[in-house]
N, C-alpha and C positions, 0 to 999 in steps of 0.2 A: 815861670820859666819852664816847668815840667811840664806844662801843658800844651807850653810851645812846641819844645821838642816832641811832645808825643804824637803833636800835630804834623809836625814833619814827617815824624816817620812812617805812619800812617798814610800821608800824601805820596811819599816814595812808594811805598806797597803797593800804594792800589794805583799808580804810575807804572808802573814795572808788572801788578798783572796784565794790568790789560791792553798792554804790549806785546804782552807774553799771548795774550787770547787772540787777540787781534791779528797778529802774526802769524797765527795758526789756521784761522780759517781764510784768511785773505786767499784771491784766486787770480792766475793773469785773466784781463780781460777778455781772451780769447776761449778760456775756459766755461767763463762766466755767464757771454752772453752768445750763445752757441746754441743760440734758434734762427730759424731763416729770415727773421723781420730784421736781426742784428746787421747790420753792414762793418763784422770784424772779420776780417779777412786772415791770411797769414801772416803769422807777427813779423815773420821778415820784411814784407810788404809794406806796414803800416810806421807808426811813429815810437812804437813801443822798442824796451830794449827785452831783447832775446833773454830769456832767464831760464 
């Protein structure tokens, strides 16, 4: 049963970091791909929501 638990909570950790990292470097896609081959336009324009 200890092992369990220690398994869970170890699965929350490292759930929750890399959410936490994840979150961080995420980019809108306008940011992202913001070379001239990209066809992202202005986010008002497209289907994205304004952030």
């Amino acid at each position: 049963m200890k092992a369990f638990l220690a398994a869970l909570l170890v699965a929350a950790f490292v759930a929750v970091g890399t959410a936490v990292f994840l979150g961080g470097i995420q980019q809108q896609s306008s940011a992202a791909f913001s070379t001239g081959g990209a066809r992202v336009g202005d986010p008002g324009n497209n289907l994205m929501v304004p952030g």
